[in-house]
Each structure stands twice: as structure tokens, then as C-alpha cells.
Steps between C-alpha positions, in 0.01 A plus 500: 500500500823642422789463817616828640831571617440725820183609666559784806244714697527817618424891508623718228446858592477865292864602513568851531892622461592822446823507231722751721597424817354726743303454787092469471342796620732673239430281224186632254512210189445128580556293199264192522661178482405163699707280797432193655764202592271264342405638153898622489554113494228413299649773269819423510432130426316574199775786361725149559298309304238291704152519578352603794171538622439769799258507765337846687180676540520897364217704579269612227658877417719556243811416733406170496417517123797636412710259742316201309562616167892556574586154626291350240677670205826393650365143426415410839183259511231735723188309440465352830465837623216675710356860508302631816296822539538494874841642588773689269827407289790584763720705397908568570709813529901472456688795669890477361751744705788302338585181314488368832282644695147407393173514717166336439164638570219284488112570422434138508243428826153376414612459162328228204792252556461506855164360468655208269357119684549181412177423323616704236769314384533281183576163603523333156682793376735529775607149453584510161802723642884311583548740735349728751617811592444656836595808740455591797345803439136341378438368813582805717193698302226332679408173666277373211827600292731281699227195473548557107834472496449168729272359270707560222779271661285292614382422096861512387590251761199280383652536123851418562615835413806699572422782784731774490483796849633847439483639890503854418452622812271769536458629879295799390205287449507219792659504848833308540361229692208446242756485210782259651172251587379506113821524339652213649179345437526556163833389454406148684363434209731634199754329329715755384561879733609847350564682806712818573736491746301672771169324403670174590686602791153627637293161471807301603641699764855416362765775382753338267382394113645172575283488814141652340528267215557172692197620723283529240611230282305245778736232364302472129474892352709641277557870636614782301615760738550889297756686582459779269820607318677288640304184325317214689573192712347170446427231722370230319500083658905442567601772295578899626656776312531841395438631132612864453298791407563714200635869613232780426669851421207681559142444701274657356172347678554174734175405528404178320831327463417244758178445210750488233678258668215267585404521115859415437482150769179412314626525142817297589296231676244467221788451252638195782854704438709467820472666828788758456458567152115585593626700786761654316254637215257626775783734668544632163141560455474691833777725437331589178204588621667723729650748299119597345228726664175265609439159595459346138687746309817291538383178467651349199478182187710252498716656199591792691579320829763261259616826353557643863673239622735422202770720610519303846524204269776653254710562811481175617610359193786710506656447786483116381 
């Protein structure tokens, strides 16, 4: 068998986001469109060239149908895939007041992923993968969702492979207590962290960036702390240091940069290019994705992340 370059688990949802910006009970046309943190990265990996091979269980109803069928023509391996008859594809709602006020509403409880367990995984497929790609979102569906995830560690750590944690902190579907337990679980076992800001300073209990990412680096991780525009810090063995963000003139939707980014750490990693230069391509990524209405909209190839960031490059050269 073929290797695989990433394999990542998780819900993908019906996404439903009105174009104008208006608040719901006004709103009468719901374009359909898809979101989930894990297919985004699975998505944007294979937009960046790599292959990927995503993990859920969609419900059999032509959400889930149509869910499967758009990952899968973006190239994304689905094969490993389940269907159920016994509860629904969730679905997701996106209320925009303003490029920066977004809210969330989901229809996600008793849904087909949340009845994902660990018997259903792949092994031998799973460890063809370098890396494995988690969040902490997976495990806050269920508790047979959070043994998944476990046991999908617990395989990459028997293959020697790369395990990469995504927090993404999502108090809406776990209490507080619950999610500092599992995420700091989680990240026990990950070599390499993508948390916000306020993700980190909630499992560490630490305020500064400095602080958060020596907590979490436990001595051996390489953290990558976002800071949205502002770029990302990295705390990585004896080394620490900032690498600016690129400036974004206009939000459009900010959902999904922090996917976008994670994409972006992947790509870099898989191509063994250096830390900041990896870091430096994933800022660009998120502030591309950005400036486009939906989670995958934005996500782009490798040309036109080059061609975004060649102007930052030209002006570097210049003021040589």
C-alpha cells in the first residue's frame, strides 16, 4: 500500500450561510456549503498538494451524501468512511452581523459522527499516514468519540508517526472542566501544538505567549502559538521567536483561518523546510482564507499562496 501524508478525524457538518449579513430570523436563502476543522485541513492539504485521507461517520441522507461527495472531489481519500441510518448529518448555521462579529449555531447533538468508536477505525490504513491530525473538537462529541481519537494516537504512537493537536476549543459542546482534562490529555501526547492564544492560556493557566508556550512545550514540543494578524510565536527545543503575520485589509469571514493555518504547518513540515519559513507560509495562508465567505472557500494551492506572498518577498529584497 501506498504511504499517505495526513490522516485526521472529525465531523464535517451541512453549512448554512446566508450571503448578506443580517441577522437569522431575517434571513430567507441559505446557500448550502459544508464546515468542519478537520475536512478544512484535509482540504486544504490536498489544494497544497498532498494526500490525505479523512475519517467521520455521515448519516445516510443526502447531507451526508453530499458532504462525502464534496471532500472526495477535492481529492481527499474518504474510503475509510462510515454511513449510519441511526442518527442524522449535523448541520451548522453562520449568523454574520459584521466582518467581525460572527455567531455559530449548532444542530449537531445525537448526530452520525457522534456515534464514531474505535472499532471503526482503519488500523493498516491509518498507519500508512506520516502524520496525524487531531482537534479537540472530536472528542468533545461523545465519549465513544473521544476513545477514537485515543485510539488513533495510540496507533500513530505504535507507527512512529508525527502527531499534530489543533485545541480548538469548543465550550459549546463540553463543560470547561471536561475539556481542560482531555485537551491536555491530548496534548501529552502530541509532538507539535497549534493553539490560539486563549486556547493555551486556558489549559495552562498562564497569560503571557512566552509563558503558554513554555507550559505546553513540556520540555520536548514544538508549540506554535496563533496570534492572528499579528502572526505566530514558536517555541520549539532552545529556540523562541516571533514570525509576523501578513496585514489583512478586509475580513470578510474569520472562520477557518486557524484551519488554513494548520494546512499551512503541515505542508511546510512534509516538505522538512524550516520552522519559520513553514510558519511564515501558514500566516499567509490564514490571512487568505480570511478575506473569502465559508470555511473552504479561501483555502488556496501552492501557486497562489507563492503569488500572495511575493510582494512581501519583493520588499524585502528591496530594502537589501
Amino acid at each position: 500500500m501506498n504511504q499517505i501524508d495526513v490522516f485526521t478525524l472529525g465531523e464535517t457538518m451541512v453549512l448554512f450561510q446566508p450571503d448578506q449579513m443580517s441577522p437569522l430570523d431575517s434571513v430567507h436563502y441559505f446557500p448550502k456549503k459544508i464546515g468542519g476543522a478537520e475536512s478544512n485541513v484535509a482540504i486544504g492539504l490536498s489544494r497544497l498538494g498532498h494526500s490525505v485521507g479523512w475519517f467521520s461517520k455521515l448519516g445516510e441522507d443526502p447531507f451526508g451524501s453530499y458532504i462525502y461527495k464534496t471532500i472526495r472531489g477535492e481529492g481527499v481519500d474518504v474510503s475509510t468512511c462510515r454511513f449510519t441510518s441511526k442518527a442524522p448529518t449535523g448541520l451548522l448555521f453562520k449568523e454574520q452581523l459584521s466582518p467581525e462579529d460572527m455567531n455559530v449555531y449548532y444542530y449537531r447533538n445525537g448526530s452520525a459522527a457522534s456515534m464514531m468508536a474505535p472499532s471503526e477505525l482503519d488500523e493498516t490504513y491509518l498507519s500508512r499516514a506520516k502524520i496525524l491530525h487531531v482537534t479537540g473538537i472530536t472528542p468533545a462529541l461523545s465519549e465513544t468519540c473521544f476513545e477514537t481519537v485515543m485510539k488513533a494516537i495510540e496507533i500513530a504512537e505504535q507507527h512512529d508517526m508525527t502527531i499534530v493537536f489543533d485545541p480548538n476549543l469548543r465550550l459549546k459542546l463540553w463543560s470547561e472542566e471536561r475539556a481542560k482534562d482531555v485537551l491536555n490529555e491530548i496534548a501529552s501526547h502530541a509532538h507539535i501544538m497549534l493553539p490560539g492564544l486563549d486556547e493555551a492560556q486556558f489549559m495552562t493557566g498562564k497569560e503571557s505567549v512566552e509563558e503558554v508556550a513554555e507550559s505546553l512545550s513540556d520540555g520536548d514540543k514544538t508549540v506554535i502559538v496563533k496570534l492572528g494578524p499579528k502572526g505566530a510565536y514558536i517555541h520549539s527545543g532552545n529556540e523562541a521567536y516571533y514570525v509576523d503575520g501578513f496585514p489583512v485589509e478586509r475580513v470578510v469571514d474569520p472562520v477557518g483561518a486557524g484551519d488554513g493555518f494548520a494546512a499551512g504547518v503541515m505542508s511546510g513540515l512534509l516538505r522538512e523546510e524550516s520552522l519559520e519559513t513553514v510558519v511564515r507560509r501558514a500566516n499567509a495562508i490564514g490571512a487568505m482564507v480570511v478575506g473569502m465567505k465559508g470555511d473552504i472557500e479561501g483555502l488556496p494551492r501552492m501557486e497562489e499562496v507563492n503569488k500572495y506572498m511575493a510582494p512581501s518577498q519583493d520588499q524585502r529584497d528591496v530594502k537589501r
